[in-house]
N, C-alpha and C positions, 0 to 999 in steps of 0.2 A: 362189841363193835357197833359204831354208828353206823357204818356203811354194810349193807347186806344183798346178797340178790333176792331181787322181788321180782319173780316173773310178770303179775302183774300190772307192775308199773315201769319195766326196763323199758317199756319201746316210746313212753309218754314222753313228752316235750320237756327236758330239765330233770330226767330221772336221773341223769348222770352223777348226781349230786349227792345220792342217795342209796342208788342201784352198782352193783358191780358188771361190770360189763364183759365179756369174754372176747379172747380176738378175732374167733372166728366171726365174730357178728358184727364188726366194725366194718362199714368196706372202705376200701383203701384204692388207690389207681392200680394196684396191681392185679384187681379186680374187675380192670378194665375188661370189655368185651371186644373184638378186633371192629367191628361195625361203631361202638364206641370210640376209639381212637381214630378211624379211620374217617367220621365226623370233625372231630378236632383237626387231623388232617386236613382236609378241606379247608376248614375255615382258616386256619395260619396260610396256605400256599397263595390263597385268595390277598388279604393283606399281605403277603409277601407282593404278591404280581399286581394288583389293581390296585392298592391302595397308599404301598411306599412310596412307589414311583411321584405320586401326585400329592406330597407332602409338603414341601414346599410351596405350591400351588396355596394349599387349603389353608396352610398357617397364613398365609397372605392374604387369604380372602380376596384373591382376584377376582373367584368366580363365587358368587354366592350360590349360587345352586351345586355347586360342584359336591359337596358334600351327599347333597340328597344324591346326585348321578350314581355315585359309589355304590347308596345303600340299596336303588333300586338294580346295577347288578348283582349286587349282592341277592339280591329277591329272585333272580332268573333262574339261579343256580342254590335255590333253594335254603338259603340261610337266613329268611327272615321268620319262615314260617315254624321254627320249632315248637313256639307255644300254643298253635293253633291248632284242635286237632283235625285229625284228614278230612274228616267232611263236610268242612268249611276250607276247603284249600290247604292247607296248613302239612307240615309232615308229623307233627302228633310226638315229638320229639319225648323219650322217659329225660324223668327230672337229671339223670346224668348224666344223657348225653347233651342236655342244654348247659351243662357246666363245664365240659368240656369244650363244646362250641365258645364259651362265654370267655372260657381263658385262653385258648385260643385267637380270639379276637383283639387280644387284649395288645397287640404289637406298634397301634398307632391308638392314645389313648384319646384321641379325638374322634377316631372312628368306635370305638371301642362305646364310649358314651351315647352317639349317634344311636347307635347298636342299638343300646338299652333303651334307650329314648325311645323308639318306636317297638322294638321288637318286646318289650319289657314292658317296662311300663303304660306305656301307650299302647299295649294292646289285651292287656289282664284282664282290666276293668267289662271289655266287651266280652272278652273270652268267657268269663265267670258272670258276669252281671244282664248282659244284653241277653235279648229278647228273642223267638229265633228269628223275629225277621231283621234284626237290628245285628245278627249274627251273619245272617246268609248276604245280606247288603254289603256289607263291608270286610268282613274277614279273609274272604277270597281274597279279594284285591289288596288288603294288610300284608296277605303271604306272600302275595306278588312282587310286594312293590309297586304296582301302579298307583295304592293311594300309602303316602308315608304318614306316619301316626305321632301322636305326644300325647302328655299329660300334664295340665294345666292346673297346677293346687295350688303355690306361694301367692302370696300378693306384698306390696310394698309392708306393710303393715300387720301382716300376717305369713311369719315365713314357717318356725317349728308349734307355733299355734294357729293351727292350720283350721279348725272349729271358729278362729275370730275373723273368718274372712268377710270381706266387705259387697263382694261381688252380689247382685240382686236380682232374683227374677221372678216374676209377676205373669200371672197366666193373662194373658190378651182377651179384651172385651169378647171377643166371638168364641174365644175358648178352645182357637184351633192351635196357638203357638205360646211359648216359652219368651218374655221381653227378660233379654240380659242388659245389663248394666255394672260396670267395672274393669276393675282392671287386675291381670295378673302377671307375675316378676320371675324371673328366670326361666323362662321356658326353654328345654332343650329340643331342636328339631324347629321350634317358632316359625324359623325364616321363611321354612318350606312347606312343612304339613299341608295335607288335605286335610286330616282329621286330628279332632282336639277335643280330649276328654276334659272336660271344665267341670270347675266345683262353683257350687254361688247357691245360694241361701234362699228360698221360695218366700215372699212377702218377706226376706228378714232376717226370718228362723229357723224353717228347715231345711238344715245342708244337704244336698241333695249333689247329682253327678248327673251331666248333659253331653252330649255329643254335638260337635256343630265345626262344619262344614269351612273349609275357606273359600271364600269369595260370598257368604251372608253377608246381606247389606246392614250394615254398622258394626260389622266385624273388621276387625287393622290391627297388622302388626307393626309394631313399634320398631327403631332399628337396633342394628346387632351391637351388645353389650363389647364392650374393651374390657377384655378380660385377663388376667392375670396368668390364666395357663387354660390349657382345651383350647384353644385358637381356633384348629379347625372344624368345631363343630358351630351349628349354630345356636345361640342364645338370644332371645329376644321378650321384651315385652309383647302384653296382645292389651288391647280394649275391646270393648263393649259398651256402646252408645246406641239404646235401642233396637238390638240386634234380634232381630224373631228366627226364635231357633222351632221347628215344626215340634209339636207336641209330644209326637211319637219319640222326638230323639233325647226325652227326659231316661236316664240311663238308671236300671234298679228302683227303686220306691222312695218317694217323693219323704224326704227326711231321713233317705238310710246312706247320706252321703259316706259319711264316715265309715261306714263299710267297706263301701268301695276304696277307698280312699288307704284305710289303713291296713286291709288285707294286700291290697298292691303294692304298699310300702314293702309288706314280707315279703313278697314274693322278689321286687328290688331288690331287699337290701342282700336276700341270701344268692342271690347271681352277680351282685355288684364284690361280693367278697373271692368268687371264682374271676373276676375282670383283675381285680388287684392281685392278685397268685401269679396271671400270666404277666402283666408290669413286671412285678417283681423277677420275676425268670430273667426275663429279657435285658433289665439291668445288669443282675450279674452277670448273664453273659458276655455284656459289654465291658464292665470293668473286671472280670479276668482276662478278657482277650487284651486289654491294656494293661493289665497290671504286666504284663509278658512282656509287651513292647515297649514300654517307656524302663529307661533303663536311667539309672542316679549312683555314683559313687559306684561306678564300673562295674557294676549287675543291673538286672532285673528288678525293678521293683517288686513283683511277686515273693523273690528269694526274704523278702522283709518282714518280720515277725509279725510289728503290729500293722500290717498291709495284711496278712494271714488272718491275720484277726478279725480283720473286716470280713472278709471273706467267707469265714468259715460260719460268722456269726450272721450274714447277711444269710448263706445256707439253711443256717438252722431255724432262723427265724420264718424264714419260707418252707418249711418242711412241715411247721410247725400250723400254720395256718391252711396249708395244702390239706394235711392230716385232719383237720376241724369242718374243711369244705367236701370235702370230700365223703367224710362219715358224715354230715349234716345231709348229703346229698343221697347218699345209700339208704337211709332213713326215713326221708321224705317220699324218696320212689315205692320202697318196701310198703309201705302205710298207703300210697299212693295205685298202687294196683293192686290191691287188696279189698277192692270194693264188697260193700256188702250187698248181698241180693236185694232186690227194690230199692237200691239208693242212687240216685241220682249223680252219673261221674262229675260232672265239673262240682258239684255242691259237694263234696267227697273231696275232690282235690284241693277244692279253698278251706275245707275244715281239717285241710290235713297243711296247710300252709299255716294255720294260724296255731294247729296244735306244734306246730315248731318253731315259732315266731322268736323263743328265747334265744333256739339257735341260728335263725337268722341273723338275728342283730349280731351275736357274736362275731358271726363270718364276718360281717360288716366290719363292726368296731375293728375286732382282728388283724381282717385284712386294709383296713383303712392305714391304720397304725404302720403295720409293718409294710408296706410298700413303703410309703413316710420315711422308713429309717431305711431302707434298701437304699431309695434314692438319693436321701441324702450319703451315704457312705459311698455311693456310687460317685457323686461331686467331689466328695476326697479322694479318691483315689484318685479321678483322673487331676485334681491339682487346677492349675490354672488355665488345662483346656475345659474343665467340668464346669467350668461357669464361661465358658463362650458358647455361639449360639450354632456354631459349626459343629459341635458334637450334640449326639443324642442324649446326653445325659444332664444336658441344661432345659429340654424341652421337658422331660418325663420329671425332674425336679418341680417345675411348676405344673405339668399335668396334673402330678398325685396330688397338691393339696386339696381340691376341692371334694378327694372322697369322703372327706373327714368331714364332711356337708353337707352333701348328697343323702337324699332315703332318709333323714330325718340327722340332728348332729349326734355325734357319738356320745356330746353329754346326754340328749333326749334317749337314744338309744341304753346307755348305763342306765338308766333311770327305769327304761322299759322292762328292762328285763329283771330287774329285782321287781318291782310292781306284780308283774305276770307270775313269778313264782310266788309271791305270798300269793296273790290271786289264788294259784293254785293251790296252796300252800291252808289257804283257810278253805276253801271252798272242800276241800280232802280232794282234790284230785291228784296230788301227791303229798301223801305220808310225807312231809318236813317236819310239822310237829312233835308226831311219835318215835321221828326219828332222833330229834333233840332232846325230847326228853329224855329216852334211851341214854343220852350224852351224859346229860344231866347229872342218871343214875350213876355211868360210870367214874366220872370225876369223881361225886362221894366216894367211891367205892375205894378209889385211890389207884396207883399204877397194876396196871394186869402184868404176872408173869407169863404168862401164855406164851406158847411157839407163835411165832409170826408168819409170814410170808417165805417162804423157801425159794431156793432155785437162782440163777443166775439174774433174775430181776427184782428179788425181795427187796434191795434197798427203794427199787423205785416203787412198787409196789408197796410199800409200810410207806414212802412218801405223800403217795397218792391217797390212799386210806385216812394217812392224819390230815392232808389237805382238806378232806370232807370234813372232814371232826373242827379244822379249824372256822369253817365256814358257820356249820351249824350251831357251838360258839360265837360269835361276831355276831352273825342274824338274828339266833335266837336272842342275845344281849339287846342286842337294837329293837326288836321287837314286843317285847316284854316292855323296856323304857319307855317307847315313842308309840306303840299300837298302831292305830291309823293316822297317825300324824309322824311318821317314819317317811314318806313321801315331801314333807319339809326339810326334811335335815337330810338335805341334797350330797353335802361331802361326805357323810356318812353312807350313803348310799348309793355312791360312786365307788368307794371303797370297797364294799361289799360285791358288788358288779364286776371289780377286779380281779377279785378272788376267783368268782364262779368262772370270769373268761380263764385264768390261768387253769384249775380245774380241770376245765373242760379238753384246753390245749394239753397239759399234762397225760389226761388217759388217749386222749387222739394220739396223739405219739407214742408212746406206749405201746399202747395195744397192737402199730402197725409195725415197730420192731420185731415185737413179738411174734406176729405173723409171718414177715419176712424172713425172721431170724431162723423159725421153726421149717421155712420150706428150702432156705437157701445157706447155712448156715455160716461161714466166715464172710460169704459175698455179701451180706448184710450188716459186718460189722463196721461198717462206717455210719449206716442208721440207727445204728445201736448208740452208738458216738451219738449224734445228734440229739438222739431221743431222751440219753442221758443228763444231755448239758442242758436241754431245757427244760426237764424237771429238778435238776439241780438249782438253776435260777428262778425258776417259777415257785418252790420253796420259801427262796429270800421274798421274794416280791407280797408272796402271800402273806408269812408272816409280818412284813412291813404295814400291809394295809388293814391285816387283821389289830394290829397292832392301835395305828391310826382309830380305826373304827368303836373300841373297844375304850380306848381314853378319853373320846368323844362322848360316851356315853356312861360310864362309869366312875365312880370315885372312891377313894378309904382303902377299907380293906376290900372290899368286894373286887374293886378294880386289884388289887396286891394279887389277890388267889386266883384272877382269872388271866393275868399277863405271866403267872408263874404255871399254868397250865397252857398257857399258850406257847409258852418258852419249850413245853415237854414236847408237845407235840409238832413244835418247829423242828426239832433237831433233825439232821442229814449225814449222812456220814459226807465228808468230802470225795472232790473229784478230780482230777488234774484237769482244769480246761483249759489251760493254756495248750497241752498235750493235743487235747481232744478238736479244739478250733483248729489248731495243725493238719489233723488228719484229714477235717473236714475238707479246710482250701484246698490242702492236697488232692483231695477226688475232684472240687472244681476245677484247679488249673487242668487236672489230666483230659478234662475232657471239655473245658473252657465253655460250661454252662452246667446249671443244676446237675447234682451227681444224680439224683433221687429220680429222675424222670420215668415216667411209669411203675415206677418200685412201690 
């Protein structure tokens, strides 16, 4: 077998790959804590009451501050401060109750954004990087709400090459301040912020990370971008025309911009894939409560096959990514309070965000995607009210596209995460190679008669097993051909990236059947259903790109023996999902929103 458990390497960042994982070790929301939910709680009742009501409002941009108003109640009653910990203001939040909160939020994707804008992003960089007095200055009042925060990296000219920014700063003849110079593009939060984590290049060349203030003389924001969806948050340009930023608010060490910079991306992109879970919820909800109501050819639209379809398949695909967030998040806390004696906790916490950085982007990519397809199936259902601007399902349509943007793009993101596993992968901090070659062996060897996987889940189980075999194949192919020049041949390495995401979604699901199946036993089998159908199609999809990847780089025979080993390890037995999507809608309409909620 390619796949084995390695105690050693099961808790690392991308063992998944490699490592067989057990249920109990997976956590799941049914692993939820009642203080845990009762967090998420809060935060949905909040946007139910302060934040819908004034939706209308925000999309309008009547008020331009109206947004910030929201986020500083929000700060009163303590939802801004999860990432801060307590003695800086902050409630010190574990990594999954801030996922919770995060999907949670997720009910007005304008506020939702806002959210991360300050509470996220815009407040990482200080949390991990600042100083303590650069900590005790401002993080109180971050939890507060009194001062609201962003994070300023894109510029015109420098959006997913974020190292080629233009922005300049020069230490001032006396040598007591920071002269900015430039400009930067898409700021979330812009209009309003007190405080602005800027990136800009010292004499040039060393990217570096600064804090500075609004209302510095030759600081200006630009006006609010016309934007295609997110309406009610604010976007804005900023410049910098000689702007003296005090010395002290130069943020981490003069050249380690990029530090700051891309460990805050992780930390983004893995709460930005909990923001698009709760989207997606909230759609369905909507388009089953209408598939109910709108009635055609003297029923229900609901009663409709391929309306079931949508349905079931909109379910699954949010179960599927819940499942990936959720164990990404049980993961990160476990490693995360785990401190070692004499180690420094926040330095601890950032090295335990980057040691999971592969499955951050996942969550990203993941959830980016599948919100993407919720929402669009959401606009079909509801037909030709789904693109007026009086239903919620024309807003949340152009909401979700810009997560596929956002925290860097999913092509950047695909590209990451294959990168970081060879990283790993040559560096040996995770056996891939020995595992491949293992592979290698077995292929000569030719087909094993060996007993497989037993029990009511072997088929998906010997799925999941040849899913790694198929990876390790494809990768190891590509990497042996292209070495370090594997990072060029970009469609190949999007393909591979595919693989690892379905992979990953495949034992995420799984594993929480399994769990569920074992404590609750037929009340589970509609998650069973689920879990089934999407490793049933994550099968097809894998072998399509292993496929793709594998003719990209191969020819003759060599390519002959390896697409006919690929064909072994592809096989499935089938599944009825036409069946299975049925039973799925059927638990949505019964309860006219996700069946799965807390399970």
């Amino acid at each position: 077998m390619a796949s084995s458990t390695a105690s050693q390497t099961l808790n690392r960042g991308g063992s998944f790959l490699i490592s067989t994982s057990a249920a109990e070790d997976v956590f799941t929301p049914a692993d939820l804590t009642d203080d845990q939910r009762l967090i998420g709680q809060t935060a949905e009742e909040f946007v139910q009451k302060e934040v819908v009501p004034n939706i209308p409002e925000l999309e309008a941009h009547k008020d331009e501050k109206l947004m910030g108003q929201m986020l500083k109640k929000a700060g009163e009653i303590g939802l801004l401060g999860g990432g801060i910990p307590e003695e800086y203001g902050g409630s010190g939040l574990d990594k999954i109750s801030a996922i919770c909160l995060a999907e949670k939020l997720a009910g007005y994707g304008s506020f939702a954004v806002s959210h991360g804008g300050h509470s996220g992003i815009g407040t990482v960089p200080i949390v991990y990087f600042g100083t303590e007095e650069q900590k005790k200055k401002y993080l109180p009042k971050i939890a507060s709400g009194e001062l609201l925060s962003c994070y300023c990296l894109s510029e015109p000219q420098a959006g997913s090459d974020s190292l080629a920014a233009r922005t300049r700063a020069v230490l001032s003849p006396d040598g007591k301040s920071w002269i900015l110079n430039g400009q930067k593009m898409w700021i979330t939060n812009g209009g309003f912020a007190d405080v602005y984590v800027v990136f800009a290049k010292i004499d040039g060349e060393k990217f570096s990370s600064f804090i500075v203030e609004r209302g510095t003389p030759g600081f200006t924001n630009g006006g609010e971008e016309k934007k295609m969806g997110i309406k009610g948050s604010s976007t804005t340009p900023i410049f910098f025309e000689n702007a003296h930023i005090p010395k002290e608010n130069l943020l981490h060490e003069p050249g380690r911009g990029h530090v700051v910079a891309f460990n805050t991306l992780n930390a983004g992109r893995f709460s930005l894939g909990a923001y698009c879970v709760g989207g997606a919820k909230d759609v369905l909800k909507a388009s089953s409560k209408y598939s109910k109501e709108r009635k055609a050819f003297g029923k229900s639209i609901a009663d409709f096959g391929l309306i079931k379809t949508k349905l079931g398949e909109m379910a699954i695909r949010i179960f599927a990514i819940e499942s990936m967030v959720y164990r990404t998040a049980g993961m990160i806390e476990a490693a995360a309070s785990n401190v070692p004696a004499g180690t420094d906790k926040t330095k601890h916490a950032m090295s335990v965000l980057e040691e999971y950085a592969i499955e951050s982007s996942i969550s990203k990519v993941g959830g980016s995607e599948i919100v993407d397809y919720v929402v669009d199936e959401g606009v079909q259902i509801f037909g030709g009210y789904g693109f007026h601007e009086d239903y919620p399902v024309a807003r949340a349509y152009r909401d979700s596209r810009v997560n596929r943007i956002f925290e860097g793009t999913n092509e950047i993101n695909r590209m990451l995460i294959i990168q970081m596993l060879m990283k790993r992968a040559m560096a040996g901090v995770l056996p891939i190679i020995p595992a491949a070659m293992k592979l290698a062996d077995e292929i000569l060897a030719g087909p094993s008669f060996e007993d497989g996987p037993t029990g009511e889940f072997a088929e998906e189980e010997k799925s999941l097993e040849q899913a790694k075999k198929i990876f390790l194949l494809a990768a190891g192919t590509a990497v042996q051909k292209f070495r370090d020049k594997l990072a060029e041949e970009q469609e190949i390495v999007g393909s591979l990236a595919n693989v690892v995401m379905d992979i990953y979604g495949m034992e995420s699901v799984l594993r929480r059947a399994q769990k569920t199946h074992s404590a609750r036993g037929e009340a589970a089998s509609v998650m069973v259903d689920a879990a089934r159908a999407y490793i049933y199609d994550a099968m097809d999809r894998i072998e399509k790109d292993a496929r793709t990847a594998l003719i990209s780089t191969e020819g003759g025979d060599t390519l002959t023996t390896q697409l006919a080993v690929l064909r072994r390890f592809s096989k499935h037995a089938p599944v009825d999902a036409i069946a299975i999507r049925r039973r799925v809608a059927d638990a949505v309409l019964a309860q006219d929103r996700y069946p799965f909620e807390g399970r």
